[in-house]
C-alpha positions in Angstrom: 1.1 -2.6 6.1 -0.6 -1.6 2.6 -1.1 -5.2 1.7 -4.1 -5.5 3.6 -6.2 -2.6 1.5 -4.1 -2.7 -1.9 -6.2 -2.9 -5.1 -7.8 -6.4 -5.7 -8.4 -5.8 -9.3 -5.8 -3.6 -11.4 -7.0 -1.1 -11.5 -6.1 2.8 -13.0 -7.4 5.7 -11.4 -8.7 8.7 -13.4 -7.2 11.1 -11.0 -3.8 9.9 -12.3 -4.2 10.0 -15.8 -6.0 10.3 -18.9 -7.6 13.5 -19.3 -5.0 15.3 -17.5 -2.3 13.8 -19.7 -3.7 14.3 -22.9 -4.6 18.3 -21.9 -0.5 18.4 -20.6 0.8 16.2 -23.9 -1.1 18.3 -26.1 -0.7 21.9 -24.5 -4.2 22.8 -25.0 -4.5 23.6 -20.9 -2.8 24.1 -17.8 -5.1 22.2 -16.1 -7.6 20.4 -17.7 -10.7 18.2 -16.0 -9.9 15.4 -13.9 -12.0 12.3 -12.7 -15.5 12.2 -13.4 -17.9 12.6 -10.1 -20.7 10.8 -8.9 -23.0 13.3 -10.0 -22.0 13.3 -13.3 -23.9 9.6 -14.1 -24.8 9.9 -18.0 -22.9 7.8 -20.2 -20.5 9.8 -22.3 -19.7 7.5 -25.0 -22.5 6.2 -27.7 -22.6 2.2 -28.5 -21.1 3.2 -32.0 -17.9 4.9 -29.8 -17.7 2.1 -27.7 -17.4 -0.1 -31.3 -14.6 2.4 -32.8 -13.2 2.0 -28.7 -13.0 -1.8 -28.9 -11.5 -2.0 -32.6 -9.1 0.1 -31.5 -7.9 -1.7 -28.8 -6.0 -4.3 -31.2 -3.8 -1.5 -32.3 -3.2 0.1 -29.0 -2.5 -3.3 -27.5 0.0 -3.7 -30.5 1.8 -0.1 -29.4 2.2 -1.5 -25.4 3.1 -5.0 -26.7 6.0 -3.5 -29.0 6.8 -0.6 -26.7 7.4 -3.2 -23.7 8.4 -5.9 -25.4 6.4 -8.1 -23.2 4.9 -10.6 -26.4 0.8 -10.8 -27.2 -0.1 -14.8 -26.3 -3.6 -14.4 -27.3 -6.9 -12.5 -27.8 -8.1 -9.9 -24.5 -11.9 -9.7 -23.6 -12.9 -6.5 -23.4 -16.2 -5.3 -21.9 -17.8 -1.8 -21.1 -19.5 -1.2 -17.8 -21.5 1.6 -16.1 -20.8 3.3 -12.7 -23.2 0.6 -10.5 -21.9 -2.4 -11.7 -18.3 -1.3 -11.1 -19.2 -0.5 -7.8 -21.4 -3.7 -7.1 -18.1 -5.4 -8.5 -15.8 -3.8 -6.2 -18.3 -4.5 -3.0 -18.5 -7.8 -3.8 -14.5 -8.0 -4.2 -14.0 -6.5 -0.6 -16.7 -8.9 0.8 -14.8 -12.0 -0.7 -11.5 -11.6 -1.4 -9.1 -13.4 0.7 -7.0 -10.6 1.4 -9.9 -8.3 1.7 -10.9 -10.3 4.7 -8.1 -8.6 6.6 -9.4 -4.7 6.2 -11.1 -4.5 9.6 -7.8 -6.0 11.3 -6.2 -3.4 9.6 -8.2 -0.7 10.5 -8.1 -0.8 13.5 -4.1 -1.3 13.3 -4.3 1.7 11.3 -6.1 3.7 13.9 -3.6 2.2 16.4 -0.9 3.9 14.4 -2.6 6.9 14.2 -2.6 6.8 10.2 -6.7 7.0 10.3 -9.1 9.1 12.4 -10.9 6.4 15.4 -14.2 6.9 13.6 -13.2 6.6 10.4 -14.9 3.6 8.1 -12.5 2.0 5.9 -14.5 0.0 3.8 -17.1 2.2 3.0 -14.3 5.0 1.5 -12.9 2.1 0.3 -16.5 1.8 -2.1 -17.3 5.9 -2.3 -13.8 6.1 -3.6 -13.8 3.5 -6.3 -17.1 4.8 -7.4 -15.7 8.4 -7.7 -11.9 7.7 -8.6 -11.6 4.4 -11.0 -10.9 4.9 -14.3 -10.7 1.2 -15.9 -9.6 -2.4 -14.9 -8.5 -5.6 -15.9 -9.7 -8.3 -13.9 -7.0 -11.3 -13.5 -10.1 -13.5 -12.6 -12.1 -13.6 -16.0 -9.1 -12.0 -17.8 -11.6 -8.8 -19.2 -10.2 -5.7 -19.5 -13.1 -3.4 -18.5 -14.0 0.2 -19.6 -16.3 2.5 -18.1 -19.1 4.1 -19.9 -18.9 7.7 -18.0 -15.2 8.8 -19.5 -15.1 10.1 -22.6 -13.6 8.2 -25.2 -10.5 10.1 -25.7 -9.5 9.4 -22.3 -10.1 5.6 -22.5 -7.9 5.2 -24.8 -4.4 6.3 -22.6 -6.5 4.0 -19.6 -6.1 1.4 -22.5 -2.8 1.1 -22.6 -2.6 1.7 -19.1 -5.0 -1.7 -18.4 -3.3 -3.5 -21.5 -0.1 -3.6 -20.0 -1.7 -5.3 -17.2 -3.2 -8.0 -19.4 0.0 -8.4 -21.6 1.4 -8.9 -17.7 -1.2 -11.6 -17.0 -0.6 -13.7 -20.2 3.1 -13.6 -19.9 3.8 -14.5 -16.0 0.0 -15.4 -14.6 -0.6 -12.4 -12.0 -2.4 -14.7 -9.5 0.3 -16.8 -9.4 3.1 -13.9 -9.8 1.8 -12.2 -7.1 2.1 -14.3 -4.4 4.8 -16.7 -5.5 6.8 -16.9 -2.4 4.6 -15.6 -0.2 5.1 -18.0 2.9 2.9 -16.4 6.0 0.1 -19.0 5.2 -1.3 -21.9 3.3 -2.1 -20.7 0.0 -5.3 -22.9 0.3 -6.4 -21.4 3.3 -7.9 -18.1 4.3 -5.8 -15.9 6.2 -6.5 -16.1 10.0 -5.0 -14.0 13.1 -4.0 -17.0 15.3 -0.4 -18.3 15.0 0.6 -15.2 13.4 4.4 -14.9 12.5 5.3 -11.5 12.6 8.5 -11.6 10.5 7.4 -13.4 7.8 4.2 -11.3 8.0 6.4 -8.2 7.3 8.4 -9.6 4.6 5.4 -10.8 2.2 3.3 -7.3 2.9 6.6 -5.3 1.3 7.0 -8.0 -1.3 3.5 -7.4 -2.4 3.5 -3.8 -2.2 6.4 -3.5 -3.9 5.1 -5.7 -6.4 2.3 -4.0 -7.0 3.8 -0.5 -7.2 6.2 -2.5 -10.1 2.7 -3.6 -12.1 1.3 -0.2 -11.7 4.7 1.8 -12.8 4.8 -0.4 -15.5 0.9 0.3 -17.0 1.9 4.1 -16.1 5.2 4.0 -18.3 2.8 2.5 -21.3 -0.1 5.1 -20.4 2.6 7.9 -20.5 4.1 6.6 -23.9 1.2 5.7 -25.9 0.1 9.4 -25.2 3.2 11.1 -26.1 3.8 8.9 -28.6 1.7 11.0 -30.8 4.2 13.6 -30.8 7.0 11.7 -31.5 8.0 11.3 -27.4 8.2 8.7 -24.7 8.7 9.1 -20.8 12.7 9.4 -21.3 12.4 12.5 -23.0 9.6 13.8 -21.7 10.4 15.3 -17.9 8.2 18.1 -17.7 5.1 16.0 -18.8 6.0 13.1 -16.3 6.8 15.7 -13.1 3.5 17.3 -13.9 1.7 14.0 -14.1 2.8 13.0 -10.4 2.7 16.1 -8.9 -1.5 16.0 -10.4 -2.0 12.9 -8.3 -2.1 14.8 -4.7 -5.4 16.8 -5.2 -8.2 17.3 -7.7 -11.1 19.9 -6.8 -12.9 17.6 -8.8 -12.3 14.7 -6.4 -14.4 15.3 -3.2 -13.9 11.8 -2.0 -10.0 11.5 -2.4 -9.3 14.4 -1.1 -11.2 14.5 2.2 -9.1 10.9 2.5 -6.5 10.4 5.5 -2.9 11.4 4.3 -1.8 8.0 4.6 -4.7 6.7 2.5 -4.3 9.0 0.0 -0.4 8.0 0.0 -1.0 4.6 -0.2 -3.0 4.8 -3.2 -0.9 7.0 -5.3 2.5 5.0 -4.4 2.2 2.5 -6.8 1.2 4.6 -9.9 3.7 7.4 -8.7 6.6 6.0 -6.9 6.3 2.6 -9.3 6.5 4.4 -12.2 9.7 6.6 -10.7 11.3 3.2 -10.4 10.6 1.6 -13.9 11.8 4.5 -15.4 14.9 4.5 -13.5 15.5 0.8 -14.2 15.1 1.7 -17.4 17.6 4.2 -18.2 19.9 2.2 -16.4 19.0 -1.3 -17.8 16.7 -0.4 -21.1 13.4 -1.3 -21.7 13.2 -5.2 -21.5 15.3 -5.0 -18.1 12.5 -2.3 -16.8 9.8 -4.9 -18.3 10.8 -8.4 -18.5 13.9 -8.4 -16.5 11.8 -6.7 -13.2 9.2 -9.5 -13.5 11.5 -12.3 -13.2 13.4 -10.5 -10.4 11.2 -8.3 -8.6 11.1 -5.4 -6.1 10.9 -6.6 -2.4 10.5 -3.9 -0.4 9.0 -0.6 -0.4 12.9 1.2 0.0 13.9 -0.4 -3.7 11.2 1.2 -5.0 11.4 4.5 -2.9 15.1 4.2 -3.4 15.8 2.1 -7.0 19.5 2.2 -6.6 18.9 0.0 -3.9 17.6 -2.5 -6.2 19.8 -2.0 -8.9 22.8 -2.2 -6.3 21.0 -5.9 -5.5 21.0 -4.3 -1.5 18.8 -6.5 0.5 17.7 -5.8 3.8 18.0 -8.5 6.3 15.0 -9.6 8.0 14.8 -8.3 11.7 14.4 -11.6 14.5 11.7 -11.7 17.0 10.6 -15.3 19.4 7.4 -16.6 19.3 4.9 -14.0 21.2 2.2 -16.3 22.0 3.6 -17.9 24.0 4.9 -14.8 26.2 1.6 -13.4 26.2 -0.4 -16.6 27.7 -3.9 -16.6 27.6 -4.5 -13.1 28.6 -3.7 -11.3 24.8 -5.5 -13.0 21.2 -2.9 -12.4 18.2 -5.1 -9.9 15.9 -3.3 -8.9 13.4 0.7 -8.5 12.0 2.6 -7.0 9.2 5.5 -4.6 8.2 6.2 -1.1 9.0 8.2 -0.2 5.4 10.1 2.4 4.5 6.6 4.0 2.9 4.8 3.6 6.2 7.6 5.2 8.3 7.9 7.9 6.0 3.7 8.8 6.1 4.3 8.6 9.7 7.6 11.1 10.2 5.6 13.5 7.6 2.1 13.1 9.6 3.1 13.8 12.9 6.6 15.5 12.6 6.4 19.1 14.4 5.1 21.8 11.8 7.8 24.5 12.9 10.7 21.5 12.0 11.9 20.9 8.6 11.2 17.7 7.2 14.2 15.3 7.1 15.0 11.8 5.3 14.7 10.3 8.0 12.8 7.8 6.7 15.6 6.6 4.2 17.7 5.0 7.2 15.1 2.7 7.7 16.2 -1.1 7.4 13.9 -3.3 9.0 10.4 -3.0 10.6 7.9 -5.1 11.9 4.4 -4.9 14.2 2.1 -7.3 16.3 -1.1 -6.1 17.5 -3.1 -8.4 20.1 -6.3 -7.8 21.8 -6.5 -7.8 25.6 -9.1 -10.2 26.8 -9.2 -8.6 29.9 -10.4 -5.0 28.1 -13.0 -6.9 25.0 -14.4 -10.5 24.6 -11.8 -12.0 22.6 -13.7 -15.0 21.9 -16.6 -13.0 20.0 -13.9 -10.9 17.9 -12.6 -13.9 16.9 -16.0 -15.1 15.7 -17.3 -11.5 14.5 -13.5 -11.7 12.4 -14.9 -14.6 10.1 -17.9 -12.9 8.9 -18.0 -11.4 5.6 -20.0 -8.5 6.2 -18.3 -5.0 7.9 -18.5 -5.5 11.6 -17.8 -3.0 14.6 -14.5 -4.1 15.7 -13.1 -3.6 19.1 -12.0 -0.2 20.7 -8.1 1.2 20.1 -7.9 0.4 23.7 -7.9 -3.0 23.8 -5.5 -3.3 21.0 -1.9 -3.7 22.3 0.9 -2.9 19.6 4.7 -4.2 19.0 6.4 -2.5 16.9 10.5 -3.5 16.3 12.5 -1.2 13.9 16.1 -1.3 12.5 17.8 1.7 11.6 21.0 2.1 9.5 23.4 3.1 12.4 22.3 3.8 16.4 22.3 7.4 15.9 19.6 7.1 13.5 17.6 4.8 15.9 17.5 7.2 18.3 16.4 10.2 16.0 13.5 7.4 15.6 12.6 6.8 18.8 12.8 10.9 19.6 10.4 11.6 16.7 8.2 8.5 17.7 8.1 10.0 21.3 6.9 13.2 20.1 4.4 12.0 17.7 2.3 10.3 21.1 1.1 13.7 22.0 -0.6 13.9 18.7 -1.8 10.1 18.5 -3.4 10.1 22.1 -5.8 12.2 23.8 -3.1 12.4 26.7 0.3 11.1 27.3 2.7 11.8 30.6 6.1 10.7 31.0 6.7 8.1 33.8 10.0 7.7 35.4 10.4 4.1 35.9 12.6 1.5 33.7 12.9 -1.7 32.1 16.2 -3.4 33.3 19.4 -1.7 32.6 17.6 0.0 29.1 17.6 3.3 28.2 13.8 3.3 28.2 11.0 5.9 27.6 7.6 5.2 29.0 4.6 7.5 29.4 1.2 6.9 30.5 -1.7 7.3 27.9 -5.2 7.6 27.7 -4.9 3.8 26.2 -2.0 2.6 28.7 1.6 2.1 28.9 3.9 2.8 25.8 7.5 2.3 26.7 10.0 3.4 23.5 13.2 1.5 23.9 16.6 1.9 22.1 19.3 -1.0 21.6 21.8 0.3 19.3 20.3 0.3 15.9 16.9 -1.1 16.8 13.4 0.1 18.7 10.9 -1.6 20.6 8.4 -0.1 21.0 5.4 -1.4 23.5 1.4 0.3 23.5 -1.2 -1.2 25.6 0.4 -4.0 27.1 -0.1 -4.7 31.0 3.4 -4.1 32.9 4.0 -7.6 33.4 3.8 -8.5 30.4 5.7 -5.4 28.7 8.8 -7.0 31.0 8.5 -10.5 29.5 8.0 -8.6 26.2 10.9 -6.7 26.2 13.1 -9.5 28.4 12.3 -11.6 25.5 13.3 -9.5 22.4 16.5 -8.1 23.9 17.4 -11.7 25.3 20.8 -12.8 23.2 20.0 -16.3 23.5 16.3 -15.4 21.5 18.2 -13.5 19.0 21.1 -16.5 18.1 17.8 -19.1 18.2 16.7 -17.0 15.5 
């Protein structure tokens, strides 16, 4: 489900790093200042620093090259920038990028979900946040690595390494390419559109890019971590006490107004691939040494959120099959539009279990059982004029997109074993209470299924459990929840599939 708002440039953060790091590698503080904040708009380093900054890059990009053993190909641009133009940058980006073009889709997914508050604006957080929170960037595009002009300079040089990884990345597998080599939900050429969405295939490029991107951003916060020890003769394997209070910095900075006030899941999504990615490099790592944590994940990446949650799995070479569903389209006539499609991984499930689990109950791992998951969202032209979302969904500009209640939601999940399944589809149950303004049960079934229905404020949801999978069904109009569910349980769909 991250694919849709995941970082469009590489970028690193100043909540995750620099000045807390060098205060924690060089025990002058406990907790030393964080990112910079709007208010604070002066430039902090002087042209002549930003000359010493830029000379110094050569041997810092020697130190990542070396330390990863990924090879230098040639020369990296390097340019600094002040606060505005990073932001006009990143507005820009989120107008244009193809991806980008997705965000209000997912929105209103999100807010589906319950992940984000109904009146919540995503891309306008999106733009407050990147002006309060980033720290540095490379940009694949013009192949610059970009430094800003409000950090000071000891800091930039940790982000350095940090963003130099990134371009020693670029030169040695071509991240455009990389990134979306086998990436088969649409025409490369094309922009993404909403009609004739596969679901499945949908799923299984979203965790492939997340988990690719959590294995870029690991990798630049292995190097940032390094390069800053490294001045005490230490590196990230030997080093636990500075790594554990790294991540456990990323959650909350007083000093971050912006991030903080952030939606859990936001905030989650954010920090996975700097925390979580560089949890898994460093595991790969002591298992298969550096140029198997560099070079050897690169040629064989992650592909779902659970190797990187859970790096044995990828060490173990443990895939997870993909889950079957028919064509939908087709079942829902000329009555639903396809909006919007994408996975449910083992990161999203886990947000959700944590987000709406009851406060009095222990948290479980729940969430580790997970082995499949996908969603379809379609709007119902009998509750919002299908026709103009479909034209409003082309424009570039931020558009007010239809209400949650004309959204319907399928959402199909495999679990490791049916008793796990069912501990789903309990905790899903009690998680509608907190999702909708109201939600009753109703007593009558689908067919011979054990099924759970209760009547919201937004319509029908019916929970169904089929040994180790769950359907579950928001929105939809009876009818077609029965074709809906007919369809997915059908044997004879499943063996066409």
């Amino acid at each position: 489900m991250k694919r849709r708002f995941s970082p469009v440039l590489c970028l690193a953060f100043a909540l995750l790093g620099a000045d807390p790091l060098y205060a924690q590698v060089n025990a002058t503080s406990a907790s030393a200042p964080a990112a910079a904040t709007p208010d604070q708009e002066k430039p902090k380093i002087s042209p002549q620093q930003a000359e010493e900054l830029f000379q110094s890059l050569e041997d810092i990009l020697k130190f990542v090259s070396e330390d990863s053993k990924l090879p230098i190909q040639h020369k990296i641009k390097r340019k600094l920038v002040d606060r505005d133009t990073v932001e006009k940058d990143l507005t820009e980006r989120l107008k244009t990028d193809e991806d980008s073009q997705r965000m209000e889709h997912a929105e209103l997914v999100l807010k589906k979900f319950g992940f984000l508050p109904r009146e919540f604006h995503l891309r306008q957080f999106f733009i407050s946040m990147m002006r309060e929170q980033v720290a540095g960037y490379y940009n694949v595009k013009d192949q610059t690595v970009y430094l800003l002009d409000w950090i000071e300079p000891a800091a930039q040089r940790a982000i350095l390494a940090h963003e130099l990884t990134h371009a020693l990345q670029d030169q040695n597998y071509h991240l455009e390419k990389w990134d979306k080599s086998g990436i088969k939900s649409r025409d490369k050429k094309k922009k993404w559109s909403a009609e004739n969405l596969d679901p499945v295939q949908e799923s299984i490029d979203d965790e492939q890019l997340v988990a690719r991107v959590a294995l870029l951003e690991g990798q630049g916060m292995v190097e940032l971590l390094n390069y800053a020890l490294s001045f005490r003769g230490r590196n990230v394997n030997n080093s636990p006490l500075e790594v554990d209070a790294l991540k456990r910095g990323m959650t909350e900075d007083k000093q971050s107004p912006i991030f903080n006030s952030a939606p859990k899941f936001l905030k989650e999504s954010l920090i996975f691939p700097y925390r979580e990615g560089l949890t898994f490099v460093q595991e790969v790592m002591f298992k298969k040494g550096r140029e198997g944590a560099f070079a050897g994940t690169m040629a064989n990446p992650p592909t779902t959120t659970r190797e990187i949650m859970q790096p044995g799995t990828y060490l173990a070479g443990e895939k997870v099959p993909s889950l079957q569903l028919p064509k939908l389209q087709p079942i829902l006539g000329n009555g639903y539009s396809g909006y919007d499609a994408g996975a449910m991984g083992e990161f999203d499930v886990s947000i959700f279990l944590s987000q709406f689990r009851d406060p009095e109950k222990r948290a479980d791992s729940l969430y580790r059982e997970w082995r499949g998951g996908t969603y379809f969202a379609a709007l119902r032209c009998d509750l919002t004029r299908c026709d103009v979302a479909k034209q409003e969904s082309k424009k570039q500009e931020p558009v007010a997109g239809p209400p949650t209640s004309a959204l319907a939601l399928l959402y199909l999940s495999r679990w490791s074993k049916p008793e796990m399944a069912e501990r789903f589809a309990a905790q899903y149950r009690d998680a509608l209470l907190r999702r909708y303004k109201f939600a009753q049960g109703v007593t009558p079934r689908i067919g011979d299924a054990p099924t759970t229905r209760w009547m919201t404020n937004e319509g029908l949801v019916s929970i169904q459990v089929r040994g180790d999978q769950v359907l579950v069904l928001e929105s939809f109009d009876e009818a077609t929840m029965k074709k809906l569910s007919d369809a997915i349980w059908s044997p004879v769909a499943t063996a066409a599939n």
